[in-house]
C-alpha positions in Angstrom: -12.4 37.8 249.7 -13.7 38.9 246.2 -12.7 42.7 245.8 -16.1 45.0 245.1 -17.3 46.0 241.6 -18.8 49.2 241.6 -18.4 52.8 240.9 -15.2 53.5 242.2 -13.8 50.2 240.1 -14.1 51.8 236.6 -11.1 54.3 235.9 -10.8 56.3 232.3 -6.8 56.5 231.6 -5.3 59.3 229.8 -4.6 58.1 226.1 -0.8 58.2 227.4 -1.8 55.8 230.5 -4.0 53.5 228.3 -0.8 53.0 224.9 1.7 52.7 228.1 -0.6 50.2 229.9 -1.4 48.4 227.0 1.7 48.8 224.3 0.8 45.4 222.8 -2.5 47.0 221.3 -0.6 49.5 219.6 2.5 48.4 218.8 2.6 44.0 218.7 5.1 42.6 221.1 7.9 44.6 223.0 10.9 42.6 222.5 14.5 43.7 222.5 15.2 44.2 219.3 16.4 40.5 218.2 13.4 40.2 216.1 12.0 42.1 212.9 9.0 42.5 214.4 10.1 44.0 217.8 8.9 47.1 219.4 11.7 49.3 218.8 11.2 49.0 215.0 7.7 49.3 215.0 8.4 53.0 216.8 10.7 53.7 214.1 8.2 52.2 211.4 5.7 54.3 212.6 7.6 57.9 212.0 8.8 56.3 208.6 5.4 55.7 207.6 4.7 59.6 207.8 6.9 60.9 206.2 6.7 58.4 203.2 2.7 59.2 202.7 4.2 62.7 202.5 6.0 61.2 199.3 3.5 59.8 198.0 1.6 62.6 198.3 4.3 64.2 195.9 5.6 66.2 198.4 9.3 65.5 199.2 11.9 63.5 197.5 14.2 62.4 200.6 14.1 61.8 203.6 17.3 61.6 206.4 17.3 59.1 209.1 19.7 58.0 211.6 19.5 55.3 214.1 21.6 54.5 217.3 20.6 53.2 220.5 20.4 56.1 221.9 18.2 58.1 219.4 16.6 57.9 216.6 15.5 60.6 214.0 13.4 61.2 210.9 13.5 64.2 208.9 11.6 64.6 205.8 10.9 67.4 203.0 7.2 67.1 202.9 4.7 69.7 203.3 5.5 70.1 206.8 3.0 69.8 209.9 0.3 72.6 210.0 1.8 74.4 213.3 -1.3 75.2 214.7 -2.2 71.4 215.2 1.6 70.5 215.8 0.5 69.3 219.3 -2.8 68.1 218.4 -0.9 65.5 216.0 1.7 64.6 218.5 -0.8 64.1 221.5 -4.1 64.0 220.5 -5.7 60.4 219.6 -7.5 59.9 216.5 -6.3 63.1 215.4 -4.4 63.8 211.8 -5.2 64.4 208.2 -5.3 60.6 206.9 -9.3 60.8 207.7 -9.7 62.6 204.4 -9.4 60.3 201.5 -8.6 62.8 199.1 -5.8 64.2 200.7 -4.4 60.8 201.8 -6.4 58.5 199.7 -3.7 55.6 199.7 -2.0 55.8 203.0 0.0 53.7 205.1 -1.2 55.3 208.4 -4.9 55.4 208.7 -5.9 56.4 212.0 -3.8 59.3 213.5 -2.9 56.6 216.4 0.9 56.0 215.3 2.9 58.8 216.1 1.2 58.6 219.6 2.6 55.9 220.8 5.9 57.1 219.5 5.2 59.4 221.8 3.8 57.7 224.3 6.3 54.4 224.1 9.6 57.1 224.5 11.5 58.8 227.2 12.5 61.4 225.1 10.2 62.8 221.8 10.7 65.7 220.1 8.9 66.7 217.4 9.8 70.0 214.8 7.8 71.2 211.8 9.3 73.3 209.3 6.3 75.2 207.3 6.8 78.4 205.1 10.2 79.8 206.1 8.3 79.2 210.1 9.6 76.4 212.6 8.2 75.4 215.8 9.2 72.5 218.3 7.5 70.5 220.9 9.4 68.3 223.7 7.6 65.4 225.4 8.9 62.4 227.7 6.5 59.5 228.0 3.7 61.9 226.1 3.5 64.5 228.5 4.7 68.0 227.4 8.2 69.0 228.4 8.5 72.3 226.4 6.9 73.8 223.6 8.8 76.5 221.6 8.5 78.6 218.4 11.5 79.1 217.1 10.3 82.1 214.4 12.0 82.2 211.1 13.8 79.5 209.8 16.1 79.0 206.0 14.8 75.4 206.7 12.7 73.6 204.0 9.3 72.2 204.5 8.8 69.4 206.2 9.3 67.5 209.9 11.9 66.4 212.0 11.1 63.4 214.9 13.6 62.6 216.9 12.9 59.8 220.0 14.2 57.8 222.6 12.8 54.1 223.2 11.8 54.2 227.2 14.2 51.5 228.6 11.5 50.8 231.2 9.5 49.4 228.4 11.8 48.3 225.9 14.5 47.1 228.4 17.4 46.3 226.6 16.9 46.8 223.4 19.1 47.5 220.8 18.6 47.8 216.9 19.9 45.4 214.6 21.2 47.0 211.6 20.1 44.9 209.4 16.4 44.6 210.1 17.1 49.0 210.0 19.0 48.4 206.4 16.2 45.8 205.3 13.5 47.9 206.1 15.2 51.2 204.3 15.5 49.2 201.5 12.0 47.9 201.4 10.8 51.5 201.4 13.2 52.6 198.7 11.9 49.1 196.4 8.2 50.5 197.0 9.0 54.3 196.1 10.7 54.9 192.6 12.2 58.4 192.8 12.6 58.7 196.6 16.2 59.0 198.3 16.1 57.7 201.9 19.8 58.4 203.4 20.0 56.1 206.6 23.5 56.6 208.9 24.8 57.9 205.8 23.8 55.2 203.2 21.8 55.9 200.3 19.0 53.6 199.6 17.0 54.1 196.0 15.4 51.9 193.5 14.7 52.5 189.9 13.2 49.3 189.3 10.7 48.7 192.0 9.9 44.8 193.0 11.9 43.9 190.6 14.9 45.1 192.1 13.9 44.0 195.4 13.6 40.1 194.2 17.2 40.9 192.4 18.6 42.1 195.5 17.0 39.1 198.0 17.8 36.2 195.7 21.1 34.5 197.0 21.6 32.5 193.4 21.3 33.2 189.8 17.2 33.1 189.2 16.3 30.1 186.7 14.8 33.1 184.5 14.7 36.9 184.4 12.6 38.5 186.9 8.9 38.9 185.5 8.1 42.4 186.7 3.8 43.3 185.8 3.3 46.9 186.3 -0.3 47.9 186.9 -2.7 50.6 187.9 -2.4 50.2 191.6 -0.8 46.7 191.5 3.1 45.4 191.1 4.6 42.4 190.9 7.7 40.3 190.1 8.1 36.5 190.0 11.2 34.2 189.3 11.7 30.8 190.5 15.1 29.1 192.0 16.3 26.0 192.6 16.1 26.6 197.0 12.7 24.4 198.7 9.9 26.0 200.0 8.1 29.2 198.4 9.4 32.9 199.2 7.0 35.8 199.1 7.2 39.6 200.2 3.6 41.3 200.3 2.8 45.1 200.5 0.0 47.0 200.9 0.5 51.0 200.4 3.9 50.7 201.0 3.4 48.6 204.3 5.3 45.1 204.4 2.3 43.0 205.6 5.0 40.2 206.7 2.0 38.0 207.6 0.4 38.2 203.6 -3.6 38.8 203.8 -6.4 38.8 201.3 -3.9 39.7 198.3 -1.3 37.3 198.8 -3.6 34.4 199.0 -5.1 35.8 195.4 -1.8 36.1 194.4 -0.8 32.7 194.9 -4.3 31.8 193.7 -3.6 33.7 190.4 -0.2 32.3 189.7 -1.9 28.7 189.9 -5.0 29.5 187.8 -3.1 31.7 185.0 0.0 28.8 184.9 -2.8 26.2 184.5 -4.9 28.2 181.7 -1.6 28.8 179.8 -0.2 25.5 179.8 -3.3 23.6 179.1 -2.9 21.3 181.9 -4.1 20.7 185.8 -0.7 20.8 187.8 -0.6 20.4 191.3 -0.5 24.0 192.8 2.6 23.2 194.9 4.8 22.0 191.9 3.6 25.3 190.0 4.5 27.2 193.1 7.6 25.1 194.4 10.9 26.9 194.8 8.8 30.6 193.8 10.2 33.8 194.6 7.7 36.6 194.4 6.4 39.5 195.2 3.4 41.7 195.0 2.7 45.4 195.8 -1.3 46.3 195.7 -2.8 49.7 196.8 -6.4 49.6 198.6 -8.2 52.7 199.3 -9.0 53.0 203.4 -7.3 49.7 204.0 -8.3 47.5 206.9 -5.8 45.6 208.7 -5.7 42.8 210.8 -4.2 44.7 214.1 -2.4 48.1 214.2 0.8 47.1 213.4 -0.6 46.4 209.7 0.9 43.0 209.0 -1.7 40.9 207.6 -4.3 42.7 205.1 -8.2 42.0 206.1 -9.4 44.3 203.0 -12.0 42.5 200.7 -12.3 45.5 198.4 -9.8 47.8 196.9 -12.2 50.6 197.8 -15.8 51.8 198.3 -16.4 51.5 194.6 -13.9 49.1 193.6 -13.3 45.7 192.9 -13.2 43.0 195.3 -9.0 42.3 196.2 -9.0 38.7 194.9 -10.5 39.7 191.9 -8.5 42.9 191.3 -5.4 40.6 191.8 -6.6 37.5 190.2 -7.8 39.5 186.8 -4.2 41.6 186.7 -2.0 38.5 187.3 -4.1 36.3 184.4 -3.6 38.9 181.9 -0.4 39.6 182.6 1.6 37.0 183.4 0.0 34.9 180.1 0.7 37.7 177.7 4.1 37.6 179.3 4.3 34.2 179.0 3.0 34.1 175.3 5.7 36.8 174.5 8.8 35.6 176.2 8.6 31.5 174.8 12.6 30.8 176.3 10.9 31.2 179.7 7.9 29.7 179.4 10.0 26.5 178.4 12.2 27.0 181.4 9.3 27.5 183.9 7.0 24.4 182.5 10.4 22.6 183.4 11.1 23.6 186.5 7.2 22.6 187.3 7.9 19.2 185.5 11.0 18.7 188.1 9.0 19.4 190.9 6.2 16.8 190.0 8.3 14.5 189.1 10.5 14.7 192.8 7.1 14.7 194.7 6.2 11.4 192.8 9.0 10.0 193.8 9.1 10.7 197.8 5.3 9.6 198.0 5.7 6.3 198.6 8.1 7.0 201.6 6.0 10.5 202.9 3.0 8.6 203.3 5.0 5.5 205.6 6.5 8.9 207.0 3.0 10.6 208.0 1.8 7.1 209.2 4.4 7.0 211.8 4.4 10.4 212.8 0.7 10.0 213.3 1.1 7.0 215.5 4.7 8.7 217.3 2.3 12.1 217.9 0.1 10.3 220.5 3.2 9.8 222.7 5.9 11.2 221.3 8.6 11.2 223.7 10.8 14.1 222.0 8.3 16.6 221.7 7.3 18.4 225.1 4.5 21.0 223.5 3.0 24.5 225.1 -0.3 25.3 225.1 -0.1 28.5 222.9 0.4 28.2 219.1 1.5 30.9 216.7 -1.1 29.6 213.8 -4.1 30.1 216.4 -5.6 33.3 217.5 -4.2 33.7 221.1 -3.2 37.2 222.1 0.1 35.6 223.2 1.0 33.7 219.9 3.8 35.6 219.1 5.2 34.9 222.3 4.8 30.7 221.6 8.7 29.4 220.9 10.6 25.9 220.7 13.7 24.8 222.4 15.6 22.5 219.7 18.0 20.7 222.7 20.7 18.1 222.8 20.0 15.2 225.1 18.0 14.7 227.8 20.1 16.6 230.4 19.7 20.4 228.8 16.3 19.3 227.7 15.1 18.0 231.1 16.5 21.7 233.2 14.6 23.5 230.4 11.4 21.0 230.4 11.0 22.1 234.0 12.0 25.7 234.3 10.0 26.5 230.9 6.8 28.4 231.0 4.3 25.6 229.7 2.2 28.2 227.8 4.4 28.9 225.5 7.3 27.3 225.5 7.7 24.0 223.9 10.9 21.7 224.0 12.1 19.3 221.3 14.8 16.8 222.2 17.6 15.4 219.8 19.3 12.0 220.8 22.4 13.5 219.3 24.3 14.9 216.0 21.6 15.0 213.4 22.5 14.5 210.0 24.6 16.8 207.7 22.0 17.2 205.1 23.5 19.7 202.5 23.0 18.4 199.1 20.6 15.6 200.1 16.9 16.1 198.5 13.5 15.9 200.7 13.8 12.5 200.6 15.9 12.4 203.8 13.3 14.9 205.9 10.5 11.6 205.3 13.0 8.8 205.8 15.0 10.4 208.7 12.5 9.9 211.7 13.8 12.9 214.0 13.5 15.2 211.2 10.1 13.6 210.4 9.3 13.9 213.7 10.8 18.1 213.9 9.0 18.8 211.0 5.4 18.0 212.2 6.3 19.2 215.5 7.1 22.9 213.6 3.8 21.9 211.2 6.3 23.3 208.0 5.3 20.6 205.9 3.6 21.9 203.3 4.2 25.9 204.1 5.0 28.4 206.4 1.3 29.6 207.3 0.5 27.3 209.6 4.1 26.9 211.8 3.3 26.6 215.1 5.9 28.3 216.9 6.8 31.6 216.3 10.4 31.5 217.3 12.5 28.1 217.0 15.1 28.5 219.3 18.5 25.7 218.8 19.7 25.4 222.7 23.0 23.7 222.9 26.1 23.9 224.7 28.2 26.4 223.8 31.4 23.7 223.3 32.8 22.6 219.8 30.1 19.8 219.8 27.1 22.0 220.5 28.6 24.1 217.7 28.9 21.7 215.2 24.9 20.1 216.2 24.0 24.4 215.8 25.4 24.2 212.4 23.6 21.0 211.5 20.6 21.9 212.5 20.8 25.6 210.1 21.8 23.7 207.5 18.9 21.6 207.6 16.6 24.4 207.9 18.6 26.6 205.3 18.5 23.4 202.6 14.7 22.9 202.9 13.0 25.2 204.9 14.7 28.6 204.2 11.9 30.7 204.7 11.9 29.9 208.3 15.2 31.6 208.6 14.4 34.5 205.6 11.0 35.9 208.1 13.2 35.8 211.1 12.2 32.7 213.0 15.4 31.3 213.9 17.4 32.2 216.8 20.6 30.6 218.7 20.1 30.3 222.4 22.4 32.3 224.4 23.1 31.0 227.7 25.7 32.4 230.5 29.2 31.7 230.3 30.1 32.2 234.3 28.0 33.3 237.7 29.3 35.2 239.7 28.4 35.7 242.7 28.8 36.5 246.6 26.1 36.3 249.8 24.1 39.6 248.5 24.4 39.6 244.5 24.5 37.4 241.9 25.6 38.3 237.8 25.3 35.7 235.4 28.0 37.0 232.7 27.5 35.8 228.5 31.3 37.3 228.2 34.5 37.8 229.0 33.7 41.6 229.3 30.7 40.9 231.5 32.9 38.6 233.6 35.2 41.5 234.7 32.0 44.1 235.0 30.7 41.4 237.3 33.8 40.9 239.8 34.3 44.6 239.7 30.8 44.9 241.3 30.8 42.2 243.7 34.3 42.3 244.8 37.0 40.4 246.1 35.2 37.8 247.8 33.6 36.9 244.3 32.7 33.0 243.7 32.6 32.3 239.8 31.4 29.7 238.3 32.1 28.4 234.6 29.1 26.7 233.3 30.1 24.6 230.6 26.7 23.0 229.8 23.3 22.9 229.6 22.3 20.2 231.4 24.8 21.4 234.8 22.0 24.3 235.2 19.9 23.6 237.8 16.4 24.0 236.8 16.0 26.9 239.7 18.8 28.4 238.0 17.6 28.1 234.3 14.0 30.1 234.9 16.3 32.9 234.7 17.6 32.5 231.4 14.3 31.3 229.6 12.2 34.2 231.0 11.2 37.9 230.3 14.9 38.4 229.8 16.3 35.2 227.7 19.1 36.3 225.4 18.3 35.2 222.3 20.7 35.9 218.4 18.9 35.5 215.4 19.8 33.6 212.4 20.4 36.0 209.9 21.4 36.3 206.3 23.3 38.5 204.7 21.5 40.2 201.7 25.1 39.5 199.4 25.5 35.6 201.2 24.6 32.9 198.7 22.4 29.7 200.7 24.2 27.5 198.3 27.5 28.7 198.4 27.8 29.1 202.1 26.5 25.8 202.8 28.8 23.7 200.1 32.1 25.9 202.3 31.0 25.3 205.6 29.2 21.8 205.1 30.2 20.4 202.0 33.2 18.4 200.7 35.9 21.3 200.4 38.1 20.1 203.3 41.3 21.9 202.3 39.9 25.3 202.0 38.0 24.8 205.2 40.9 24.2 207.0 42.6 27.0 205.4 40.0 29.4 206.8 40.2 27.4 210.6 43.7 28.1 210.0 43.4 31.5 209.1 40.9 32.5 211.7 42.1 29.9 214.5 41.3 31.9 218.2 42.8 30.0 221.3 41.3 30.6 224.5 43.3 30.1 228.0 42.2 28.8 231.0 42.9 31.1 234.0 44.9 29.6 236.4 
């Protein structure tokens, strides 16, 4: 029976209801915290961004933050929140000072939304504003008002205090990652000459802007000095390496747009055009641009973004009077970077040969890519390996961040998660076995090896990163010494000539359950030792366990559980001090002696129970 459509159908929600409801339209995907982009960090993101217009503003120097699971707080020296409108700004949608270009004319927060669904999104908010020796505090849980005080006189300086709680019914469990925390800290620091943000007591600063943040992401010695353009309402800092693949961080107003936009594409635009203008000849765009490390930092006036969570820039124009972006970007980068170029001659000479390298490596795998594309085009049609979803992360779906790829071992694990898998957006790719220990090899082996041939146009990472199709690749293998090794094979792989995919947080390791345990009325599947004793606590003495030991022994009934809302996933990470190169010649290189020294050193011996 079709349900009626009328009057009584159409319901108004509170603005509380409607960000609860609908968090995705306010805040991108949930997650648990195992991704940059999760939930929990947008929350914290959102109070950040606050407090750092304040800065900007010239109001406020530092700013205090600390960051557990269970709560998270932001305390800045700015101006303080008017404490008349305190709840207004903490409750109210579209309500907040950012409307008014001249007192915000180059914010990150645009639309008085963000600190609502902080609000909103948290079991716990409070909220304080310090304002001319005055100090008044509002309590919420889930937005509704729990308390409201004024506290009268106050020693305090100016400015605000929010403190929150992530609602575990939402974000259930979540827990922050301290690097993505650290990374982000630093980001803001690189962006904000002069400001002091002190994070779970660690200072973050920066003196020297991009270029400092390009110094402090580069995991080898730079074939040149950083070139670091400084510009009316435009930074940025280029160096090139010796890694694959082309690295890029974009900001606009201080907001990492992780996704680029209209000034990154101009950017990369401009570096062509200016390299080909000062050199006098037509290179190919991907050997000027091959092994790049870069960054750019642009400020638009009343920005527009692609979605709330500001990660891709949709601005044409810089601002009602301005300049177009591309041209604002294009015109700073040709003037600069060539009177750079004309002016520093040692790197000029360095960065024509690096170009010259990289042309004459791509002449030289052409032959084999093009028998390579041939037979990937022809495998495609039927390709036995790759079991695709329907949803892609370079299309426009609302669930493309959700679209992932299982990288399995044989056709056992690959066949329970083939048919437990959510076809929308899960997508398996099969290995026959150990791939091949690529460190040191060149691109050569991607075209002439026909599973990585076949990986890469399944990922659609040949040329670059903008169009991968998945936005997690997820390596599933047994957690045994041969499942290890084929998880450190693959990395390597990705970390010798696709390194971005692991740099913007793609990557992610597989965790599956180590035991089930289990009796008539409960069942615990355990991913440790520590779980494994929580779990027989619980269900007592008549407990049956069960030590999986593969994949492939999970029934496909069994494996839905693992694969869906709640699938346990680490990501690949790197450490900001790690070098690519010198972590893969220890771990996958020749060096056997020291190796076994540090299996030696660090040898752990598990016992069966009897």
């Amino acid at each position: 029976m079709t349900p009626n459509y009328d009057e009584g159908s159409i319901r108004t929600l509170d603005w509380q209801e409607h960000i609860r409801k609908r968090p995705g339209m306010y805040i991108g995907k949930l997650g648990d915290g195992t991704a940059a982009d999760d939930g929990i960090y947008v929350l914290l993101k959102e109070v950040m961004d606050n407090s750092i217009d304040e800065f900007m503003m010239g109001f406020g120097k530092k700013i205090e933050v600390k960051v557990s699971n269970e709560l998270v707080s932001v305390r800045d020296f700015g101006r303080g929140i008017p404490l008349g409108k305190l709840l207004d700004v903490a409750s109210k949608m579209n309500t907040g000072a950012k409307y008014d270009s001249e007192v915000f004319k180059k914010s990150v927060g645009l639309n008085g939304v963000g600190i609502k669904a902080v609000n909103a999104l948290s079991n716990s908010f409070v909220i304080k504003a310090f304002r001319e020796g005055q100090v008044k505090e509002i309590a919420f849980s889930r937005g509704q008002v729990v308390e409201e005080k004024d506290l009268g006189k106050t020693e305090e300086p100016n400015g605000t205090m929010v403190a929150f709680v992530p609602d575990i019914d939402i974000f259930r469990n979540y827990r922050f990652h301290n690097d993505y925390v650290e990374n982000m800290m630093k980001n803001y620091s690189f962006l904000n000459a002069g400001l002091t943000i002190l994070c779970n007591g660690e200072k973050f600063q920066s003196k020297n802007g991009l270029k400092d943040l390009l110094e402090e992401n580069l995991d080898a010695e730079p074939l040149y000095p950083v070139i670091h353009l400084k510009g009316d309402d435009i930074e940025v800092a280029i160096t090139h390496g010796n890694q694959y693949g082309e690295d890029y961080y974009s900001f606009v107003n201080g907001q990492h747009t992780t996704q680029g936009g209209t000034h990154l594409v101009a950017f990369r635009e401009a570096i062509v055009k200016t390299v080909r203008e000062f050199y006098k000849k037509d290179f190919d765009p991907s050997d000027i641009r091959a092994s790049i490390i870069a960054a750019i930092s642009i400020k638009v006036e009343e920005p527009v973004f692609e979605s709330q969570t500001k990660t891709k820039l949709g601005s044409r124009d810089i601002g009602p009077d301005g300049p177009s972006v591309r041209n604002h970007v294009v015109s700073f980068v040709q003037k600069e970077l060539d009177n750079y170029l004309h002016k520093n001659q040692d790197v000029a000479e360095v960065f024509l040969r690096r170009i010259q390298e990289s042309e004459r490596e791509r002449k030289a795998i052409s032959g084999i890519k093009k028998l390579a594309k041939q037979r990937a085009k022809k495998s495609s049609l039927h390709n036995k390996k790759l079991r695709d979803c329907r949803v892609h992360y370079n299309s426009n779906h609302e669930r493309k961040s959700d679209s992932s790829i299982f990288i399995t071992e044989g056709d056992s694990a690959s066949g329970s998660i083939t048919k437990s898998r959510d076809v929308n957006t899960q997508a398996v790719f099969s290995l026959r076995g150990k791939p091949l220990n690529t460190y040191g090899m060149t691109k050569k082996v991607v075209y002439e090896n026909e599973e990585f041939n076949l990986l890469q146009a399944a990922l659609n990472i040949e040329d670059s990163m903008e169009d991968l199709r998945y936005n997690k690749v997820i390596i599933a293998t047994d957690a045994d010494v041969d499942g290890m090794h084929i998880r450190l094979l693959l990395i390597t792989f990705f970390l010798q000539f696709f390194p971005e995919l692991v740099k913007k947080g793609h990557l992610y390791i597989f965790q599956t359950p180590l035991f089930r345990v289990r009796n008539k009325q409960k069942t615990f599947y355990c991913y440790s030792e520590e779980e494994r004793l929580a779990a027989v606590k619980s269900v007592g003495a008549k407990a049956e366990i069960t030590r999986f030991k593969g994949l492939g022994e999970i029934s496909p009934d069994e494996f839905k559980n693992f694969i869906g809302p709640d699938i346990r996933l680490e990501p690949v990470q790197m450490k900001k001090h790690e070098s690519v190169s010198q972590m893969l010649e220890f771990y996958m290189g020749k060096n056997t002696p020291d190796r076994q020294e540090f299996i030696i050193d660090n040898l752990y011996v598990e016992k069966d129970e009897v």
